[in-house]
C-alpha distance (Angstrom), angle and dihedral (degrees) to the residues before:
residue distance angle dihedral
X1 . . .
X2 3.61 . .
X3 3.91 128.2 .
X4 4.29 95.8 -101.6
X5 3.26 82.2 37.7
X6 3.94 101.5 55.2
X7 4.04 88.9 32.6
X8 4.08 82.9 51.8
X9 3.49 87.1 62.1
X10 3.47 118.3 30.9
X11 3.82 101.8 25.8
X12 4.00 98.4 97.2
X13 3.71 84.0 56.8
X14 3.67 88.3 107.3
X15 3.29 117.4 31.1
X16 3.91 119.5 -89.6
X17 4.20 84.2 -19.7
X18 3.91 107.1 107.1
X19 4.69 85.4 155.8
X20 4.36 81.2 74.3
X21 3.87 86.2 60.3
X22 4.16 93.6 31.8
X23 3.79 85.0 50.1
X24 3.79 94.6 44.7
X25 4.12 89.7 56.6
X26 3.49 92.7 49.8
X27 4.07 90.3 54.2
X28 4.36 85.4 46.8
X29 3.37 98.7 38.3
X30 3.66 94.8 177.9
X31 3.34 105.8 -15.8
X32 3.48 125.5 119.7
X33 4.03 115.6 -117.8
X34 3.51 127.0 -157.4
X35 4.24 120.1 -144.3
X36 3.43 92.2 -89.7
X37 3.63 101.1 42.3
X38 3.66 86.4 49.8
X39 3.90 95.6 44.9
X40 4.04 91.5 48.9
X41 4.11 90.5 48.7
X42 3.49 92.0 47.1
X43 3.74 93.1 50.9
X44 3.59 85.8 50.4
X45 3.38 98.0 47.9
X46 4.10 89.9 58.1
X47 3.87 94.2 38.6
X48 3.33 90.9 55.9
X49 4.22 104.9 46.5
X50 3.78 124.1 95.6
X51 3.69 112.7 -73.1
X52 3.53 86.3 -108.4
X53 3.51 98.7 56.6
X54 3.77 85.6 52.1
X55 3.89 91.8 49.0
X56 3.89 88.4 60.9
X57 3.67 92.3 46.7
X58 3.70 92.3 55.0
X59 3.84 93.3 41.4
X60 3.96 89.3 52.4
X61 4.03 92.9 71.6
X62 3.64 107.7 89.5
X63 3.87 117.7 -126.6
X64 4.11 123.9 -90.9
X65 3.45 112.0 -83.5
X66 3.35 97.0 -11.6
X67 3.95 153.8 152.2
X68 4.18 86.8 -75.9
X69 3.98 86.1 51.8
X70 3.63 100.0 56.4
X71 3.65 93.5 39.4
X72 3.86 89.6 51.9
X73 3.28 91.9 -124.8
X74 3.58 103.0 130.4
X75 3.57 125.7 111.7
X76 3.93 112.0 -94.1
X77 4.13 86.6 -106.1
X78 3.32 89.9 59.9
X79 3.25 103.4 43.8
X80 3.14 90.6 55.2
X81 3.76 99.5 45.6
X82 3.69 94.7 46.0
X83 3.53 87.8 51.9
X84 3.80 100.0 45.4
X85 3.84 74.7 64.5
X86 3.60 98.8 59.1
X87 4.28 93.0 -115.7
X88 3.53 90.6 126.9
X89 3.86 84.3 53.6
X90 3.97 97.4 54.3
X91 3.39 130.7 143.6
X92 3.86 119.4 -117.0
X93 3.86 79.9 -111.4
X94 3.63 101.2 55.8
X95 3.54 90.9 32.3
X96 3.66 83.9 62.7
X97 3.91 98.3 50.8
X98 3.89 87.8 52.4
X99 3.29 95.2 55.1
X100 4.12 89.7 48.7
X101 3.72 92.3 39.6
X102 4.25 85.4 51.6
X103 3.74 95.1 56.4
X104 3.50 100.5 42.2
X105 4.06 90.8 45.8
X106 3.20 90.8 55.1
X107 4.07 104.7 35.6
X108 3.79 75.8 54.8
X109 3.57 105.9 51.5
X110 3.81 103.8 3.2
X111 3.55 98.4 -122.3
X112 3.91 139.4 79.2
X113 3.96 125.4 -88.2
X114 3.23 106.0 -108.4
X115 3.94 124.8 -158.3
X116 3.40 134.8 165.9
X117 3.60 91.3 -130.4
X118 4.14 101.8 165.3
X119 3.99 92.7 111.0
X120 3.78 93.9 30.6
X121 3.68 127.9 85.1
X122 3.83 133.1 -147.0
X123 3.99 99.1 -73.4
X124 3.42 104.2 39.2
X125 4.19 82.0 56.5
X126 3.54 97.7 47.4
X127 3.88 88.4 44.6
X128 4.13 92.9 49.1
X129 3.91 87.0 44.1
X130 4.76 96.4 52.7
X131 3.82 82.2 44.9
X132 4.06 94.2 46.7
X133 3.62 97.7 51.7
X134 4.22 78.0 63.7
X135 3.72 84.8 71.1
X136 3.95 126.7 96.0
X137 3.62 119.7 -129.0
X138 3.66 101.7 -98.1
X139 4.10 88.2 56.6
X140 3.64 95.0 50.9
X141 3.19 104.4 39.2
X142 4.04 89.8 57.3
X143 4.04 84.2 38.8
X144 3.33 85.9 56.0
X145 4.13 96.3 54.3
X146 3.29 95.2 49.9
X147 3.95 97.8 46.8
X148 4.16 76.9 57.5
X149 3.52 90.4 53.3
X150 4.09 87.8 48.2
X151 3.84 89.5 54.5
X152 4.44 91.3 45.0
X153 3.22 81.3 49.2
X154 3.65 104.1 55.6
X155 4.14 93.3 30.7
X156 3.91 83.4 58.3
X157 3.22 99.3 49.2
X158 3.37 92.3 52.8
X159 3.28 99.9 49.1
X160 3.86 90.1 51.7
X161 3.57 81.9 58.6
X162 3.69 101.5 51.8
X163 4.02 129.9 104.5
């Protein structure tokens, strides 16, 4: 497959961050990957960039049930994720603690919660979110990598398993 090809495909994987997939074809070449091949380089790929480059990628998910949401601005992964959730579905009450729990996540650690929630529903996320802000810096901020490799993980996988 060839580079715009491979980047065409696999470079909404994470979130606004198309250089995982560029860097993952550079590392193949022209081998063919399986899903798990793919999901452990690309994993690799983001554990192993500058902490900056990280910080971006975890600042490049929009929030829960957010401003992005109701402007339909999301991208059509997360739309889909965050409604498979039922956020697009939320009370005026809960809608109300995410928007709280958003600011002061991210006045607190100056990044987005991030959460994997595709097989989660409305509670359990606004549960895992009171007892994240708990959390120091350090602990989120890896928490929050690896919730981003939960949601590559998924989006790959269901890509591989697309028409």
């Amino acid at each position: 497959m060839s580079t715009d090809k491979f980047i065409d495909r696999y470079g909404g994987i994470y979130e606004h961050s198309p250089w995982v997939a560029e860097r993952v074809k550079l590392l193949l070449g022209d081998t063919v990957a399986g899903t798990e091949l793919l999901v452990s380089l690309m994993a690799d790929c983001v554990d192993n960039a500058a902490l900056e480059t990280q910080l971006e990628l975890i600042r490049a998910h929009p929030d829960l049930a957010g401003k992005a949401q109701v402007a339909r601005e999301l991208t059509a992964d997360s739309t889909e994720e965050q409604s498979r959730a039922g956020l697009d579905q939320c009370t005026a009450d809960e809608f109300e603690q995410f928007q709280t729990l958003n600011t002061s996540y991210k006045q607190k650690f100056g990044f987005p919660f991030i959460m994997a929630v595709r097989e989660s529903n409305r509670t359990e996320i606004l549960d895992a979110f009171a007892s994240r802000l708990e959390n120091d810096y350090s602990a989120e901020f890896e928490t929050a990598l690896q919730e981003i490799h939960k949601i590559a993980r998924l989006r790959l996988t269901a890509l591989e398993n697309s028409p």
